[in-house]
C-alpha positions in Angstrom: -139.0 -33.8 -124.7 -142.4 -35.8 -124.4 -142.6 -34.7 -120.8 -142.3 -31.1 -121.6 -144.8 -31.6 -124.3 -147.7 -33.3 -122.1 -147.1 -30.5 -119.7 -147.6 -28.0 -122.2 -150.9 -29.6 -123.2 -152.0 -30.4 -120.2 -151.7 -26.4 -119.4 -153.3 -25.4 -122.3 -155.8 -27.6 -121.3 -156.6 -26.2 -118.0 -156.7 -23.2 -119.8 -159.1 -24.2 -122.5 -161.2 -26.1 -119.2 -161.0 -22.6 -117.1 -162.9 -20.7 -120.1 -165.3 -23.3 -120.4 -167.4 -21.3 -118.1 -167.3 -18.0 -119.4 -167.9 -19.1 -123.3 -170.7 -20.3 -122.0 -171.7 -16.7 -120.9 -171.2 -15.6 -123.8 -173.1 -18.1 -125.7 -175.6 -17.3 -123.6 -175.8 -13.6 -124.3 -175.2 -13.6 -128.0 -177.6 -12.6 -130.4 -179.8 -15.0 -132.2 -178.6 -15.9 -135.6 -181.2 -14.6 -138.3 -181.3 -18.0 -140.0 -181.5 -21.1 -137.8 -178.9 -24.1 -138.4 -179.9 -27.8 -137.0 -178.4 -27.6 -134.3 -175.7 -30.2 -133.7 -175.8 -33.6 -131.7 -173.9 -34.0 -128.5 -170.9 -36.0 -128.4 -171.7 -36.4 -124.5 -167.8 -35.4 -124.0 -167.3 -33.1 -121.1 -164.1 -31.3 -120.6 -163.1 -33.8 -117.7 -163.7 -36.4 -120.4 -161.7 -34.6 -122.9 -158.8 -34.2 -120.7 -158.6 -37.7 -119.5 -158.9 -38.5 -123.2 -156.1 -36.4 -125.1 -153.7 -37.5 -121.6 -154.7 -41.2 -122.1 -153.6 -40.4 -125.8 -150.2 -38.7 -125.2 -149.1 -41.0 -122.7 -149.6 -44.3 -124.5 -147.9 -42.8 -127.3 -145.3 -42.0 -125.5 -142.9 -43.4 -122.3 -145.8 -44.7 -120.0 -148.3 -46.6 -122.3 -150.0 -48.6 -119.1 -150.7 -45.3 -118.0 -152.4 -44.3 -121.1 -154.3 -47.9 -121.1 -155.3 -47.3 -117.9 -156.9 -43.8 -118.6 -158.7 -45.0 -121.6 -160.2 -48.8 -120.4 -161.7 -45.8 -117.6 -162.9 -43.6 -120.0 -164.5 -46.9 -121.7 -165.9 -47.4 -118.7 -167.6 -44.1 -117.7 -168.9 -43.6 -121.2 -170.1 -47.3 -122.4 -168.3 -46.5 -125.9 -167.3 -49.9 -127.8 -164.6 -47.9 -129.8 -163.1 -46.3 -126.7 -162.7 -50.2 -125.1 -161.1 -51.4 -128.5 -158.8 -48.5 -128.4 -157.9 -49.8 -124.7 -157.2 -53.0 -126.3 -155.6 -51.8 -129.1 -152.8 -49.8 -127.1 -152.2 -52.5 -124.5 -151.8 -54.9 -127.6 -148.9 -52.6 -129.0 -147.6 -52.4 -125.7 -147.1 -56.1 -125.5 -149.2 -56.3 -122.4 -151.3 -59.5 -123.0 -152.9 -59.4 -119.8 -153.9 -56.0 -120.1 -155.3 -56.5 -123.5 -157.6 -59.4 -121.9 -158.8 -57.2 -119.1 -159.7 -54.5 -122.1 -161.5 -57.0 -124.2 -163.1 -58.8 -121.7 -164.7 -55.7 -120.1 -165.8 -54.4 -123.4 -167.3 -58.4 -124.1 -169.0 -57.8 -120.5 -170.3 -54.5 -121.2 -171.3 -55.6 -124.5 -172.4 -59.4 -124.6 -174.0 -59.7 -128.2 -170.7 -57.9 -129.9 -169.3 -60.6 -132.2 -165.9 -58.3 -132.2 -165.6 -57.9 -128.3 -165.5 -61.6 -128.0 -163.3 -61.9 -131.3 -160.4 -60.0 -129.5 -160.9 -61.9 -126.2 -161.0 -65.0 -128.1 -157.4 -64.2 -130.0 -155.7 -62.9 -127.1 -156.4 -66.1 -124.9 -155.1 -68.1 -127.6 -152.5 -65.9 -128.5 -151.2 -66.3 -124.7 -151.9 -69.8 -125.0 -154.6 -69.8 -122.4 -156.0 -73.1 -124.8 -158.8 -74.2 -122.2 -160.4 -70.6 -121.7 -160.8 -70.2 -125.2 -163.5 -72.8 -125.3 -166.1 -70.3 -123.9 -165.6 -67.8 -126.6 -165.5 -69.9 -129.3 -168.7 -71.5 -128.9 -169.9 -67.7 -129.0 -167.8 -66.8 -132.0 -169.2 -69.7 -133.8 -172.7 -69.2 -132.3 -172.7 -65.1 -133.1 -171.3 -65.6 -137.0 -174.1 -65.2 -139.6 -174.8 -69.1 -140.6 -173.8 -68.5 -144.2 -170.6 -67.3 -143.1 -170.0 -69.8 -140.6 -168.4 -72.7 -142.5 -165.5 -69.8 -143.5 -165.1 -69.0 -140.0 -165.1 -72.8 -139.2 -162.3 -73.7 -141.5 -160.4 -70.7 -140.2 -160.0 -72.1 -137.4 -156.6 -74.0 -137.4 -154.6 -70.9 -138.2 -156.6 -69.3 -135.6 -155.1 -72.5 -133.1 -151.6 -72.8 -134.9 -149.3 -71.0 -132.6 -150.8 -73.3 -129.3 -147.8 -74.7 -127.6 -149.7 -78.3 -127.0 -151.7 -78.8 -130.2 -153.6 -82.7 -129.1 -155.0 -79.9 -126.6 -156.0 -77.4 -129.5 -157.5 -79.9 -131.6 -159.5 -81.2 -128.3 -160.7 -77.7 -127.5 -161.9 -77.9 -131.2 -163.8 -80.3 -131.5 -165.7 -79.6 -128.4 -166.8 -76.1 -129.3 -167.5 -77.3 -132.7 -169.8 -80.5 -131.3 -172.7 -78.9 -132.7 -171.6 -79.0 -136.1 -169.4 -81.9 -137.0 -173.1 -83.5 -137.9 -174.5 -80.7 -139.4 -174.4 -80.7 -143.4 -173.9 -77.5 -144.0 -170.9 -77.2 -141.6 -170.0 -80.6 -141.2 -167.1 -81.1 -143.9 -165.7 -77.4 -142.3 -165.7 -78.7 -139.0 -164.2 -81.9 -139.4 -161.4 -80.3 -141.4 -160.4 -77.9 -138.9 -160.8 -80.4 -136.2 -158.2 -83.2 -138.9 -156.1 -80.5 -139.1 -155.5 -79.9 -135.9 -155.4 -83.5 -135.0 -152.5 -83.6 -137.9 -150.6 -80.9 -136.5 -150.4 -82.4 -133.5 -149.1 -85.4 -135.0 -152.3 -87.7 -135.3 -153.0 -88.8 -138.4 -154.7 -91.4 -138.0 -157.0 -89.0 -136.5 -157.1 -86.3 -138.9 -157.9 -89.4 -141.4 -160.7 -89.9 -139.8 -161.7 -86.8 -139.8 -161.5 -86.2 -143.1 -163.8 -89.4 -143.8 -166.4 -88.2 -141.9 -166.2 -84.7 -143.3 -166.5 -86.1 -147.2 -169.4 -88.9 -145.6 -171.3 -85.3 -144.8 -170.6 -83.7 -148.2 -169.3 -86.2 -150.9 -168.6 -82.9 -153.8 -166.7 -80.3 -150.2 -163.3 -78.7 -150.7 -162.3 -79.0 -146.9 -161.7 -83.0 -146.8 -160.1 -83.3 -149.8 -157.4 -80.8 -149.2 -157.1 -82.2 -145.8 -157.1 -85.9 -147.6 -154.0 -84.5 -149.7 -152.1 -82.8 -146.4 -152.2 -86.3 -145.2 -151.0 -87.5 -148.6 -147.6 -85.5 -148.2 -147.2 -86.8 -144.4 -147.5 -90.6 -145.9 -150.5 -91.5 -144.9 -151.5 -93.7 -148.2 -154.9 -94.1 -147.0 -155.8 -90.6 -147.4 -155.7 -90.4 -151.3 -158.7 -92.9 -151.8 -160.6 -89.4 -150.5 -158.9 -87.8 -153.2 -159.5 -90.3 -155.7 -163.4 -90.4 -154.8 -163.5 -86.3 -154.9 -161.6 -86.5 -158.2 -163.8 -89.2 -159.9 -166.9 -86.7 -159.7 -166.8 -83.7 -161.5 -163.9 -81.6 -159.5 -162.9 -77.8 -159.3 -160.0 -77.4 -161.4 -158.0 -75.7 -158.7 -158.7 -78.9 -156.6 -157.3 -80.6 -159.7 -154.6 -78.7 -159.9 -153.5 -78.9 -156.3 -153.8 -82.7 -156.6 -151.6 -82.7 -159.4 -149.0 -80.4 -157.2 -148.5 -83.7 -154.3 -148.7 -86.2 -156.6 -145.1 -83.9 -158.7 -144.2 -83.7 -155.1 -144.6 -87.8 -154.8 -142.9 -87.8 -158.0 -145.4 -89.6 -159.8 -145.1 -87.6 -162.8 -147.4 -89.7 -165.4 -150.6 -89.5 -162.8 -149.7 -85.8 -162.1 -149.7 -84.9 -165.8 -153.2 -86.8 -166.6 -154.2 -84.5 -164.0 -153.1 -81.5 -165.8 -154.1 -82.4 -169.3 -157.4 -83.2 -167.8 -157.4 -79.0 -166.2 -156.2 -77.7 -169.6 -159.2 -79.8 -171.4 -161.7 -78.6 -168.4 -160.3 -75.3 -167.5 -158.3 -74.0 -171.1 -158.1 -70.6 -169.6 -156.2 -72.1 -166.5 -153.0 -70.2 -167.4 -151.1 -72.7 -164.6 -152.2 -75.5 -165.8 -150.6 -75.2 -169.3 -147.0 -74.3 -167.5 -147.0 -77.0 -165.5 -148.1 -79.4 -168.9 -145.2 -77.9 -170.6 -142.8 -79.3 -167.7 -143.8 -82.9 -167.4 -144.0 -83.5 -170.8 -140.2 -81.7 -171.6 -139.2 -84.2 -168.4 -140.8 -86.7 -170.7 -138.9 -85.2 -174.0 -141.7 -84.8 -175.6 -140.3 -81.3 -177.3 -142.7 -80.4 -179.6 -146.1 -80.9 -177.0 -143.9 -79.3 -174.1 -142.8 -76.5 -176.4 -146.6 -76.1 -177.5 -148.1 -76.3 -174.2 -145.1 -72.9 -172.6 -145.9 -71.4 -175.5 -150.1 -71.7 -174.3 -149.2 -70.5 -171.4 -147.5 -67.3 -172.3 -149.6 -66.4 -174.7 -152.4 -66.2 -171.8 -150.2 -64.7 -169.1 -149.0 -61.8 -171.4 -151.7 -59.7 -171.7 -152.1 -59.6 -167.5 -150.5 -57.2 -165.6 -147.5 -57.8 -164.1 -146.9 -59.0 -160.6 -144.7 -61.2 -158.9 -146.4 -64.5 -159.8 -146.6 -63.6 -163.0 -143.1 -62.5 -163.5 -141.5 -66.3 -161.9 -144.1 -68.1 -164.0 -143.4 -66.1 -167.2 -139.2 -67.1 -165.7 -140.1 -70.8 -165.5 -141.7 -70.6 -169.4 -138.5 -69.1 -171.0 -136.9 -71.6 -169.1 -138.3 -74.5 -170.2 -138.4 -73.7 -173.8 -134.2 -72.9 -173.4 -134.4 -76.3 -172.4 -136.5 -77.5 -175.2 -134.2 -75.9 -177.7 -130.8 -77.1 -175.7 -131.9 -80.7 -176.0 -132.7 -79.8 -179.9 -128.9 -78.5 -180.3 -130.3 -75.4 -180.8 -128.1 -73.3 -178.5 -128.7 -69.9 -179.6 -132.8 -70.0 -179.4 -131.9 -71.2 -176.1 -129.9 -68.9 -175.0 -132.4 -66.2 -176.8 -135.1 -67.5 -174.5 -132.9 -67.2 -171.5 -131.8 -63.8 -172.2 -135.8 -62.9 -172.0 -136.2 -63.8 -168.1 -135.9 -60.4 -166.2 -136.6 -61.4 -162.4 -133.4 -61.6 -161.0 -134.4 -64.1 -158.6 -134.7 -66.6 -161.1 -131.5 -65.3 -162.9 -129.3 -68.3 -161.0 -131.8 -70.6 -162.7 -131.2 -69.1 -166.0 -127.1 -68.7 -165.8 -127.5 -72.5 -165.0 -128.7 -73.0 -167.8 -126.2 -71.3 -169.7 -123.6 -73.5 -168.2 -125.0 -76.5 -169.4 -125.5 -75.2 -173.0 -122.0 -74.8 -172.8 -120.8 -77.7 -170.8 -122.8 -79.5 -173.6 -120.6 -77.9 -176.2 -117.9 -78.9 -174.6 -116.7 -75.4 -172.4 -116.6 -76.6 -169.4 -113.8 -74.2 -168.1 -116.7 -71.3 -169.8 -119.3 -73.0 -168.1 -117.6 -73.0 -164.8 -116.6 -69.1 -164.7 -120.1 -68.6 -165.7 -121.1 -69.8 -162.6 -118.2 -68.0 -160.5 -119.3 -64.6 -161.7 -122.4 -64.7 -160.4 -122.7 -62.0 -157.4 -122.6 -63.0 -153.9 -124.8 -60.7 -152.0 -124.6 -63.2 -148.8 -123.5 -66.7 -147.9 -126.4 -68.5 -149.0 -126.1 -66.8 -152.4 -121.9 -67.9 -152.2 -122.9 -71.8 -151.6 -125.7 -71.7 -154.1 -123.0 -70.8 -156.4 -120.7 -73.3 -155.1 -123.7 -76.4 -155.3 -124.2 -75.5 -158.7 -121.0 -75.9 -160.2 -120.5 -79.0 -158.2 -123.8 -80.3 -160.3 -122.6 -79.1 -163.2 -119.6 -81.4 -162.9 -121.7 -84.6 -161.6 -124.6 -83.9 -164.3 -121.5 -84.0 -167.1 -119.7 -86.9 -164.9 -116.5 -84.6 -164.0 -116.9 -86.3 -161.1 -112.4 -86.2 -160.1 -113.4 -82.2 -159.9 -116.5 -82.0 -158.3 -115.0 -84.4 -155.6 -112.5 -81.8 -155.3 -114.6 -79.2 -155.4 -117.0 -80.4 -152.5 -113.6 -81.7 -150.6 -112.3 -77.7 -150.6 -116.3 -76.3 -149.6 -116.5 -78.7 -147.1 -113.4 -78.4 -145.5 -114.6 -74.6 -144.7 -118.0 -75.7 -143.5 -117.4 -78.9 -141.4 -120.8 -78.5 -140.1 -122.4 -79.3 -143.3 -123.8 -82.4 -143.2 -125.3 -82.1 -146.8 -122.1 -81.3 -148.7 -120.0 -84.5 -146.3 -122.9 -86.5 -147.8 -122.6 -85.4 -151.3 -119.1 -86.0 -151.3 -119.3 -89.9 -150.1 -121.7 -90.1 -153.0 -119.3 -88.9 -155.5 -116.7 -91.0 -154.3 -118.5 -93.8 -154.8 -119.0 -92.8 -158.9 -115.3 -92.9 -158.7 -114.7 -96.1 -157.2 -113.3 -94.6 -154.0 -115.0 -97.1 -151.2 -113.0 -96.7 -148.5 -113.8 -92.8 -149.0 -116.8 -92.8 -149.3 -117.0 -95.3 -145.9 -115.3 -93.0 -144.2 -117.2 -90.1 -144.8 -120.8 -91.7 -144.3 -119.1 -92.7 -141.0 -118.0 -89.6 -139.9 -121.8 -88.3 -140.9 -123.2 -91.0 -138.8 -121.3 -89.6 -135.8 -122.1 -85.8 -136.6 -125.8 -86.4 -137.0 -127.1 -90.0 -135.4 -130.7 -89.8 -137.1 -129.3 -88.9 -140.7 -130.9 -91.8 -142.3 -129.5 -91.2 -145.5 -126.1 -92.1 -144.5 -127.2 -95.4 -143.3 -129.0 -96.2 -146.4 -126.3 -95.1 -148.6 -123.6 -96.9 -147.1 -125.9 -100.6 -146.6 -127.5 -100.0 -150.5 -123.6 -99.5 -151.7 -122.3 -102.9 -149.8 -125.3 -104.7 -151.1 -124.6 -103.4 -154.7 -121.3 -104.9 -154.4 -122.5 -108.0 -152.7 -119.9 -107.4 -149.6 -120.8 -107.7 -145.6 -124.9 -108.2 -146.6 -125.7 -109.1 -143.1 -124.6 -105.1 -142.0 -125.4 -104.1 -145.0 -129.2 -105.2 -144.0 -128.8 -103.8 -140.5 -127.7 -99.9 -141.5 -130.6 -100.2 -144.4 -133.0 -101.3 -141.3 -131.6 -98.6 -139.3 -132.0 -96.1 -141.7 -136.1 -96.7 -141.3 -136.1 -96.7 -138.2 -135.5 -92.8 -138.6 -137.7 -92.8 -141.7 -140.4 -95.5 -140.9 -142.0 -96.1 -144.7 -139.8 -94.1 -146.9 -140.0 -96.4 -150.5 -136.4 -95.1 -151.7 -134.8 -96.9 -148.4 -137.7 -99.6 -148.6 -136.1 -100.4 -152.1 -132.3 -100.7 -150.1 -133.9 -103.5 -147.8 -135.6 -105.3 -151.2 -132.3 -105.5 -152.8 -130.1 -106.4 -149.9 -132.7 -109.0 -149.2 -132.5 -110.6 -153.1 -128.8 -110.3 -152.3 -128.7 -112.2 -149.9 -131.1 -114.8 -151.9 -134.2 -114.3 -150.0 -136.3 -113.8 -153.4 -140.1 -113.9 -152.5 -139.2 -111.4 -149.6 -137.3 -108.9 -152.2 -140.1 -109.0 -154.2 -142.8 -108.3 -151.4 -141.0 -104.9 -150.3 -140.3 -103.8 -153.8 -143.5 -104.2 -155.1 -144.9 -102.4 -152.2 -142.2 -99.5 -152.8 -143.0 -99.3 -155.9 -146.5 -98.8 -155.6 -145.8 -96.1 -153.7 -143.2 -94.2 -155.2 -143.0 -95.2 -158.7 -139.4 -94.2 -159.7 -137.5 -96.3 -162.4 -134.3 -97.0 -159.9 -137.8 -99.2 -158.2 -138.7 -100.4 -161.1 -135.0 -101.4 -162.2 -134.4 -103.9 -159.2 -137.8 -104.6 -158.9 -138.1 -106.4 -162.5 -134.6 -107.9 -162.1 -136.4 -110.0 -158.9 -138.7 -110.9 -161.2 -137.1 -111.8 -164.1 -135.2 -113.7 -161.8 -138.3 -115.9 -160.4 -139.5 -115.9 -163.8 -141.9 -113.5 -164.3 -140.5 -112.3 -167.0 -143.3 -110.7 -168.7 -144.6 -108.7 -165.4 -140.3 -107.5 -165.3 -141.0 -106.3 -168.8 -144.1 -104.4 -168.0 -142.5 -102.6 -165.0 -139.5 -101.6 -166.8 -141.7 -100.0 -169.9 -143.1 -98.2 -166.9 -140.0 -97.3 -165.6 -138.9 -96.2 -168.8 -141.6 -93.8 -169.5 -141.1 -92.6 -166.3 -136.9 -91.2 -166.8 -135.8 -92.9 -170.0 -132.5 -92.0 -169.5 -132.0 -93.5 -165.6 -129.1 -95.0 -165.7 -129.4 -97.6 -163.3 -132.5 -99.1 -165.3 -130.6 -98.4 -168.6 -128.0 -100.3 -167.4 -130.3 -103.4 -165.9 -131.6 -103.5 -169.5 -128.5 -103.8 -171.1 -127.4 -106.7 -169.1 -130.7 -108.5 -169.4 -130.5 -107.7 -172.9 -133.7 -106.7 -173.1 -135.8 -103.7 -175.1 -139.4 -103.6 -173.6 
């Protein structure tokens, strides 16, 4: 059908060509208006030109696009028009032809060598082919040709611009030397040192992108860039990284900076630092609509009900009178939600049911029915609580096992645990391959006393996935809790960092096998070092055990106050207390 179409055009073209001549006879004969119009400016486009044009068109629309590429790039050519060569690189682009698209733009950056947007698309198309090294030409001209106040945006652009290169040391090298004008510049400095850390952490240096960021905030103590590159590094364990932070914060920072700080240390799960950080945005900032959400969580994980229930209730009354939106609508989900969960932990189950039934995005409506259950677990329908859940619908798999994981929580978080073993035995039986739920269930069989199940399975899960270092740990921390085979128990724990080299959780395993095995002062070095970086009160129970144990009885009380306001109800520091009959 195309065929016959461009033919027809192509005809009517000739035609249209072949009385070219003759209207311009009779142009030339006609009378003279009365009234004289400006008359109008050339286009420069000859019929020829026209021809090649609307054919160039028609066939990169339709079955031969290189043909149409290759009629418009000429046309570029012949008529020195900037649009026609973008159009040439435009249709080889949608054609999937990289090369085709380079030769485009590289022709149009030759014709024209001051056009910032010629060497833009010849710039993204050799990284986009991951032709890394010829991009360092260009980008020395991007950088060059960008008005200098806009240049520290187009500097810390950069490393999306550089995300999709197959060897990223080499990005991050190419970087750095197109940007080796700038890095000691004060006005681009902190930009270019970002993007230059961030591409050194993407590739896996972060030592480097450390430094980086150093010598971006030595440029610029008060700019954004090495900050949020300081907390990046922060999430990839690089404890260094948050003295940056720490000096940014200790100024007078954005709130948004504030805020985002506050974000790694919840994801550190160091929830008292992360809400000093908030409460310090809501005094700053009290307009900060996010800020009084996320106060509302920490202090309801704290149970402080009647500050958490004031702070949602903040928060809604400033997002209510903004239009709705997607953002709006999960923020305005995770409000109702937290003040059901204030009124659940008052016994008040219909307000917090009320608040549930308020939350209209259905995305969040699994949140909400979970909920539910546990207002009704906690009132002792479990069997309600459980067909709940099951009547959820299952639009596809993921939504089926996210049905399936909840339930199983709802039995752990009430300590059904002889049904949720069940439960996970049956899910896992149709999913072999699911190395989360074989994990879950050798955790649960350790709650009811079933060793040599739970052995079994973290064996089985050692086999299926080598690196899974939370089999190791699990199994070692379990033997040492029971003070049986310590030696092995130490080597899975130190075989479980060798997967995941620093992680505090399985740092704490190796303290306690080690004051297991009566090596005291060694305990007590790696726990105290866990601790202080991830302060978690399971940490802070064995950590004050060792020393209440070497006698420092009045540091072990500090750390488990500390613990304690961190989860008062953990139940492994609950339990240390109760046995050391001690109230901090």
């Amino acid at each position: 059908m195309m065929r016959i179409r461009k033919a027809a055009v192509a005809a009517a073209l000739l035609c249209w060509t072949a009385a070219m001549p003759v209207l311009a006879q009779v142009s030339e004969t006609a009378p003279e208006p009365t009234s004289v119009a400006a008359a109008p400016t050339s286009s420069g486009m000859d019929a020829q030109l026209f021809y090649q044009l609307l054919l160039g068109e028609l066939s990169a629309d339709g079955d031969e696009p290189g043909a149409g590429f290759a009629l418009i790039l000429d046309a570029a050519r012949k008529t020195n028009d900037p649009e026609l060569y973008q159009h040439a690189v435009e249709i080889a682009m949608q054609a999937r032809s990289g090369d085709a698209a380079l030769q485009a733009a590289q022709a149009w950056k030759k014709a024209f060598p001051q056009s910032r947007e010629a060497n833009r698309y010849v710039l993204q198309i050799l990284v986009t082919l991951n032709r890394i090294p010829e991009s360092l030409e260009p980008l020395k001209t991007e950088i060059a040709l960008v008005d200098p106040k806009d240049r520290p945006a187009v500097i810390s652009a950069l490393a999306r611009g550089y995300a999709r290169a197959s060897d990223k040391k080499l990005a991050a090298s190419v970087v750095e030397q197109a940007l080796a004008p700038n890095l000691q510049d004060a006005a681009t400095g902190p930009a270019a040192w970002t993007a230059v850390g961030r591409l050194r952490l993407a590739a896996g240096d972060n030592a480097g992108a450390l430094e980086a960021a150093r010598r971006g905030q030595a440029l610029n103590p008060r700019a954004e860039g090495p900050v949020l590159l300081a907390m990046e590094l922060m999430d990839a364990r690089q404890a260094e990284a948050e003295t940056l932070v720490r000096n940014y914060m200790a100024g007078q920072p954005i709130a948004e900076l504030r805020m985002a700080y506050a974000r790694t240390l919840l994801d550190a799960q160091r929830y008292p630092e992360a809400l000093q950080q908030v409460e310090a945005v809501t005094r700053e900032r009290p307009d900060l609509a996010e800020a009084w959400l996320a106060q509302g969580t920490l202090l309801l994980q704290d149970n402080h009900l009647p500050e958490a229930e004031a702070a949602t209730r903040k928060y809604l009354a400033l997002m209510e009178p903004q239009a709705a939106g997607e953002e709006r609508s999960r923020g305005m989900a995770q409000a109702y939600l937290t003040l059901a969960q204030v009124s659940e932990r008052r016994n008040d189950f219909a307000q917090a049911n009320a608040w549930l039934d308020k939350i209209e995005n259905s995305q969040d409506l699994l949140q909400a029915q979970n909920r539910r259950a546990s207002i009704l677990a906690r009132q002792g329908k479990m069997g309600d609580a459980r067909k709940l859940l099951r009547s959820l619908p299952e639009r596809t798999p993921a939504d089926a096992r996210m049905k399936v994981l909840a339930e199983i929580q709802l039995l752990r978080d009430n300590k059904d645990f002889k049904d949720a073993y069940d439960l996970l035995a049956q899910t896992a039986a149709k999913d072999p391959e699911d190395t989360d739920l074989l994990y879950d269930q050798a955790m649960v069989a350790e709650k009811l006393g079933r060793y040599d199940d739970m052995e079994r399975l973290l064996r089985q899960l050692m086999v299926r996935k080598p690196d899974y270092q939370h089999a190791y740990n699990a199994l070692g921390f379990s033997l040492a809790e029971r003070g049986q085979r310590l030696p092995e128990a130490k080597q899975l724990i130190q075989k479980a960092l060798e997967y995941a080299p620093g992680d505090p959780f399985i740092s704490d395993s190796l303290g306690w096998v080690e004051f297991r095995m009566g090596n005291r002062n060694e305990a007590l070095r790696i726990l105290q070092t866990s601790f202080k970086e991830r302060p978690d009160p399971e940490i802070a129970a064995h950590l004050g055990e060792v020393l209440w144990t070497v006698g420092q009885r009045d540091q072990a009380q500090s750390i488990w106050r500390e613990g304690l306001m961190l989860n008062p109800e953990n139940e492994t520091l609950l339990e240390t207390l109760k046995r050391f009959k001690v109230k901090p």
